[in-house]
C-alpha positions as CSV (number, residue, x, y, z in Angstrom):
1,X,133.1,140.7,168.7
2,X,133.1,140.4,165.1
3,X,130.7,137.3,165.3
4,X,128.1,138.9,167.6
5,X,128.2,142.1,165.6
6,X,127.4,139.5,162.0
7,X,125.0,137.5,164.0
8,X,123.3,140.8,164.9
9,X,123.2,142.3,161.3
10,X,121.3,138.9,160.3
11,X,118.8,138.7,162.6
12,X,117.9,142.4,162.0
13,X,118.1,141.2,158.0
14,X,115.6,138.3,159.3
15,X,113.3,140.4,161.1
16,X,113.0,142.8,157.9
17,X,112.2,140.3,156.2
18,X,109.4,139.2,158.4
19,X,107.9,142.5,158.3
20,X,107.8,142.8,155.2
21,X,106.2,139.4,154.5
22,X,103.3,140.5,156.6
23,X,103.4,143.9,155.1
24,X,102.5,142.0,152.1
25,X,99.9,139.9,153.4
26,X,98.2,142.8,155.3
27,X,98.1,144.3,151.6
28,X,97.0,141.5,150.2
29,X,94.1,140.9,152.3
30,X,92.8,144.8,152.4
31,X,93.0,144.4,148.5
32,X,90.8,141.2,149.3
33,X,88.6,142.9,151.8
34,X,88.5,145.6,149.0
35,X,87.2,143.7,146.1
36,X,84.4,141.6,148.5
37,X,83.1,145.2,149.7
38,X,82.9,146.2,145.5
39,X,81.2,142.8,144.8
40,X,78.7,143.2,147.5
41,X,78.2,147.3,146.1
42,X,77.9,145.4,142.3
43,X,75.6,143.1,143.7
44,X,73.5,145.9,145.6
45,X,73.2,147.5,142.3
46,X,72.1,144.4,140.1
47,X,69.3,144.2,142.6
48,X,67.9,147.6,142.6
49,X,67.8,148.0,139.0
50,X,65.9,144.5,138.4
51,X,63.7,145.1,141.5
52,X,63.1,149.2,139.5
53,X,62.5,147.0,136.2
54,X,59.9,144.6,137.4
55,X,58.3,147.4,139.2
56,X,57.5,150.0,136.3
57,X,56.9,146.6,134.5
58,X,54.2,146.3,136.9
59,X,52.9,149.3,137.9
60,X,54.7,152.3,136.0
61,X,54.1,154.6,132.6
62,X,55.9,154.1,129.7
63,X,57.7,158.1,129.6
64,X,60.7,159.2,128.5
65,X,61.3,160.4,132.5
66,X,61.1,156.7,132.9
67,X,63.6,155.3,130.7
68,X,66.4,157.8,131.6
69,X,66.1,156.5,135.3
70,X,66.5,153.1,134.1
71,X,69.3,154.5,132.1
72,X,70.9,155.7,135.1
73,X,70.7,152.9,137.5
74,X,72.2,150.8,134.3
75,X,75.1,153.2,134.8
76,X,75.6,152.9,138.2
77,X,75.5,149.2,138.1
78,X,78.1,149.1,135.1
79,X,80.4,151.2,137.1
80,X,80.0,149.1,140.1
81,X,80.3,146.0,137.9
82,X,82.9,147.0,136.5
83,X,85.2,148.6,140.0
84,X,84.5,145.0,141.6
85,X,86.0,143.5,138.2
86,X,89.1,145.8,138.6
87,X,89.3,145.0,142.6
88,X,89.3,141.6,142.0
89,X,92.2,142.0,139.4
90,X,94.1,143.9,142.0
91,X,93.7,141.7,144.8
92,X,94.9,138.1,143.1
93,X,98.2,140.0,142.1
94,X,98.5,141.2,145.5
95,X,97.6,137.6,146.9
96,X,99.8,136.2,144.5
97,X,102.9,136.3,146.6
98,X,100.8,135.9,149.7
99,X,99.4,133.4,151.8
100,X,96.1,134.8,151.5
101,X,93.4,133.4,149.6
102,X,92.8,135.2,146.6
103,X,89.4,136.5,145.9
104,X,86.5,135.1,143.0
105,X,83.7,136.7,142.2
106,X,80.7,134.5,142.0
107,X,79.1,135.1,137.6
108,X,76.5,133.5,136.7
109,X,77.0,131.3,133.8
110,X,78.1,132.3,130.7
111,X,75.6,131.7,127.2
112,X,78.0,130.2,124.2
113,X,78.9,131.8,122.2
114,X,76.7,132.2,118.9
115,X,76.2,129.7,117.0
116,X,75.6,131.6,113.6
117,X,79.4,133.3,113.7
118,X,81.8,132.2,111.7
119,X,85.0,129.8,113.1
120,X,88.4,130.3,112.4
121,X,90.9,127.8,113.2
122,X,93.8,128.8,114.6
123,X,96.0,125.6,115.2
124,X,99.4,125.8,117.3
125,X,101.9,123.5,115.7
126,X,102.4,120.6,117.7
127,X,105.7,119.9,118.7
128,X,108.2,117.2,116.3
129,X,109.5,115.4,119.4
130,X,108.5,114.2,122.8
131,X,110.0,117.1,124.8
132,X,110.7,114.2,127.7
133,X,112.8,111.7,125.8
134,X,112.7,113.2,122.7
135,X,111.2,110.7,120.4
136,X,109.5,111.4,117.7
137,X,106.5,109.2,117.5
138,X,103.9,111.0,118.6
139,X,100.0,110.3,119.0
140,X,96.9,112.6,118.3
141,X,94.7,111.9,121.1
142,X,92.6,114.8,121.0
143,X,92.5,118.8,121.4
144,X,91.3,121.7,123.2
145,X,89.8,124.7,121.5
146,X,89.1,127.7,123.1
147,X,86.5,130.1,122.0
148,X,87.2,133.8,121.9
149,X,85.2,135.9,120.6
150,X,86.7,138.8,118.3
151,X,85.1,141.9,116.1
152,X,86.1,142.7,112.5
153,X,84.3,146.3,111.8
154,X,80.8,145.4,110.8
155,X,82.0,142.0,111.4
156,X,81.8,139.6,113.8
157,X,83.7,135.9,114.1
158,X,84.7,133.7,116.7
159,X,88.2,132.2,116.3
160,X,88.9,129.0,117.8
161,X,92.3,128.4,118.9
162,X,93.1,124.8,118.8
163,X,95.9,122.8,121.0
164,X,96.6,119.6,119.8
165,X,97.6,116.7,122.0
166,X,99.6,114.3,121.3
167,X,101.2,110.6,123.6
168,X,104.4,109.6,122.9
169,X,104.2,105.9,122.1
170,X,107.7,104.9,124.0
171,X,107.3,106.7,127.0
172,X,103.1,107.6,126.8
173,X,103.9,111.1,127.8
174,X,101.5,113.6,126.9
175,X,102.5,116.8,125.0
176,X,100.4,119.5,124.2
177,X,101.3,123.2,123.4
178,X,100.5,126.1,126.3
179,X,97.4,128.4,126.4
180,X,98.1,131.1,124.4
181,X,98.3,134.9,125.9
182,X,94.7,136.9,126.8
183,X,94.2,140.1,127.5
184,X,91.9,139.6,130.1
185,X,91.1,136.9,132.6
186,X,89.3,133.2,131.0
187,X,90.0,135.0,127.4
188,X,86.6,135.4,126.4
189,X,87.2,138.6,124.2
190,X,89.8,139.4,121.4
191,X,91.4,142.2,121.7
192,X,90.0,144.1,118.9
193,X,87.0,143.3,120.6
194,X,88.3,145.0,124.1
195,X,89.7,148.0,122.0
196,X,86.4,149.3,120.6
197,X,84.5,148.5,123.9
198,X,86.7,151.0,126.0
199,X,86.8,153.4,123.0
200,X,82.8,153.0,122.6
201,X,82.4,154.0,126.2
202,X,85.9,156.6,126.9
203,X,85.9,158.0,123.4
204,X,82.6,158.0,122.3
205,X,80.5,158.4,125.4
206,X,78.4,155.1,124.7
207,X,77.6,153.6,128.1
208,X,77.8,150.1,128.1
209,X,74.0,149.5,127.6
210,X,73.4,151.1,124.6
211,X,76.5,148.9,123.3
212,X,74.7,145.9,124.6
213,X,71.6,146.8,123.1
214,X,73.6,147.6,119.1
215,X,75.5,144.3,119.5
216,X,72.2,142.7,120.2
217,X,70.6,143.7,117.0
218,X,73.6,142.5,115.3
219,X,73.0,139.2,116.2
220,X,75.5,139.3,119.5
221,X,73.8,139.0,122.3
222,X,76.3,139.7,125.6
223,X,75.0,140.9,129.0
224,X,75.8,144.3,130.7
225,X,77.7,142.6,133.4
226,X,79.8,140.5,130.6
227,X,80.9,144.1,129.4
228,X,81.4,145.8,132.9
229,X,83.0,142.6,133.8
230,X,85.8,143.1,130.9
231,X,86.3,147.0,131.1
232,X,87.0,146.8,135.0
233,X,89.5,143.8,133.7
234,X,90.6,146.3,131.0
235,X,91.2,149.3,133.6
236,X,93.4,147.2,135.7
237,X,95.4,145.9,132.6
238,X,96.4,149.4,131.3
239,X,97.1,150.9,134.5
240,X,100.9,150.3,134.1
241,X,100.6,152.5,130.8
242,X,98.5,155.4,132.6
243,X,101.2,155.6,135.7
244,X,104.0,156.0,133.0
245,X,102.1,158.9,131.1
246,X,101.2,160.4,134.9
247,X,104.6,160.2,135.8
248,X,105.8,161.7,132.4
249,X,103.1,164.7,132.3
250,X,104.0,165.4,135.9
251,X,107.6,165.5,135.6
252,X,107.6,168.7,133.7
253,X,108.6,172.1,134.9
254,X,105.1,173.5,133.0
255,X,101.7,172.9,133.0
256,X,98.6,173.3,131.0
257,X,95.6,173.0,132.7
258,X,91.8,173.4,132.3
259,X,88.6,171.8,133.2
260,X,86.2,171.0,130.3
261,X,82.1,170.2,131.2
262,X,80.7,167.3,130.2
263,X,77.5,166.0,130.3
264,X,76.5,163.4,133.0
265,X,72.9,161.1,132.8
266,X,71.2,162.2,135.9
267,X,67.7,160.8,137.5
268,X,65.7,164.1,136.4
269,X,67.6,165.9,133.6
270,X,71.2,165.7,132.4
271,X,73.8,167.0,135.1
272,X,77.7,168.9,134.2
273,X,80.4,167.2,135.3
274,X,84.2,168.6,134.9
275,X,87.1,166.8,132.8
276,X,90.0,168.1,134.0
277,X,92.9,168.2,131.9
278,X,96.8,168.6,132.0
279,X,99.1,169.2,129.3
280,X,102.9,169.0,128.9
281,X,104.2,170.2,125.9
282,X,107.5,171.8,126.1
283,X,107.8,172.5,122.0
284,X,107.2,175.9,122.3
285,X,110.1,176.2,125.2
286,X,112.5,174.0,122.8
287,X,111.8,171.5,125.1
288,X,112.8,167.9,123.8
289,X,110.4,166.3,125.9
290,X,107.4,164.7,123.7
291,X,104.3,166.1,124.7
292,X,101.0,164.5,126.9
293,X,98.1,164.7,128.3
294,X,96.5,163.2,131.3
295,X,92.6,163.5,132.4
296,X,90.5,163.3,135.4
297,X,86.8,163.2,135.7
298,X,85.0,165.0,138.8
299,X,81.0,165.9,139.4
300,X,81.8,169.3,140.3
301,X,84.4,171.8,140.2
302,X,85.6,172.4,143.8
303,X,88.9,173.3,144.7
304,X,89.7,170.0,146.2
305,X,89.7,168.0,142.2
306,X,92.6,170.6,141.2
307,X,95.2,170.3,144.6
308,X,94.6,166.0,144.7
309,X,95.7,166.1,141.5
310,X,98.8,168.5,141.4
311,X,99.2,166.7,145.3
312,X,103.3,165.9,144.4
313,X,103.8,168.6,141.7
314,X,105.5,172.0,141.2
315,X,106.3,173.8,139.0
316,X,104.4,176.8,136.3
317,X,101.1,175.7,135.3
């Protein structure tokens, strides 16, 4: 009785198991599905504005009218660019675990970076032993330096991050220390570089083009996909850190709310959209709590923003 009843309990353990498994990989492959579908949107975009470009090339005035529709379709295709980035990011960590292929965007190829920035060498130590048998005569047989590119305010540099390698000559084993840590994907960018993109575009309302076009006169030339590319890379990276402030702000028993306008690049004339903002600050109340904010952008200020938002929260606000 007491067999049947174990045997039981471990096939029902088994058959959670299996369900989850393909829980996973049903996940995995809608997060794939997902982050084709923003590719192909990224794509549609890329197209529209060069086929808009050549056209008023063409055929079209040179008006103000002009360039703030070209302005606007560079937005739109930044923001796809830079979901399909985020949706790719989302779908190799749900893949990872998975048996289901991961998903690459197809980029064109990337331009060197330039020439005329200064190189610093950042060397990693190479170890004093063979780490397989432990001897210690080793042989330089080359490196590997990877290129990232980095911003010092008003200055630019490239620093090259060399790994030496090195044969052992009892055992010819080859040694060589591991990539170092990137913030984002193939490590193009520093992150100083990455921190004053997202604050040029979130902080200061510079859309990504009119970053492009000031890096460009200072000698950097980097395409509006590059950018888009790194601040969809960006948005999944810190999403860990905006769940944790959600889930702090939401926690409390009060909130502070308001909606704040801000203005939006439209085809015709400049459109109001609505920042919505809630606070928790429990000073006042001799709360202990520290206090936080969290923020959501709309296009208009129906109901609906408001009650998504506050979905799984009560309390005053």
């Amino acid at each position: 009785m007491v067999s049947a009843m174990v045997d039981a309990s471990l096939a029902q353990i088994q058959s959670l198991r299996e369900q989850f498994a393909a829980a996973r990989e049903i996940a995995a492959e809608v997060a794939r599905i997902k982050a084709i579908n923003a590719d192909l949107e990224a794509r549609n975009a890329l197209l529209e504005l060069q086929n808009e470009k050549m056209r008023r090339a063409l055929y079209g005035q040179r008006s103000e009218r002009s360039r703030q529709l070209i302005d606007q379709m560079e937005l739109t295709f930044e923001e796809c660019e830079a979901a399909a980035s985020e949706d790719e990011v989302f779908a190799a960590l749900a893949a990872a675990s998975t048996n289901v292929a991961p998903f690459e965007r197809k980029r064109p190829a990337r331009k060197p970076l330039p020439d005329h920035l200064p190189r610093e060498r950042v060397v990693i130590s190479a170890p004093e032993s063979c780490p397989c048998c432990g001897s210690n005569r080793l042989w330089k047989l080359g490196e590997d330096i990877t290129e990232t590119l980095e911003v010092i305010p008003r200055q630019w540099k490239v620093v090259q991050t060399v790994r030496e390698k090195f044969s052992c000559r009892d055992c010819e084993k080859i040694t060589q220390p591991p990539a170092p840590f990137h913030v984002t994907p193939r490590g193009l960018f520093g992150p100083g570089f990455l921190a004053m993109l997202l604050f040029e575009k979130f902080g200061a309302h510079q859309p990504l083009n009119r970053q492009r076009d000031r890096y460009a006169r200072e000698g950097v030339e980097l395409s509006l996909s590059t950018l888009a590319d790194q601040v969809g890379a960006c948005t999944a990276a810190l999403m860990p850190l905006y769940r944790l402030i959600e889930a702090h702000v939401l926690a409390a028993e009060r909130l502070h709310g308001d909606d704040t306008t801000v203005p939006v690049l439209a085809k015709t004339k400049t459109d109001t959209g609505r920042i919505w903002t809630y606070v928790r600050d429990d000073q006042p109340f001799g709360g202990p709590a520290p206090p936080a904010a969290i923020f959501h952008y709309s296009r208009d200020r129906r109901g609906e923003h408001p009650v998504g938002h506050l979905r799984s929260w009560t309390g005053i606000l």
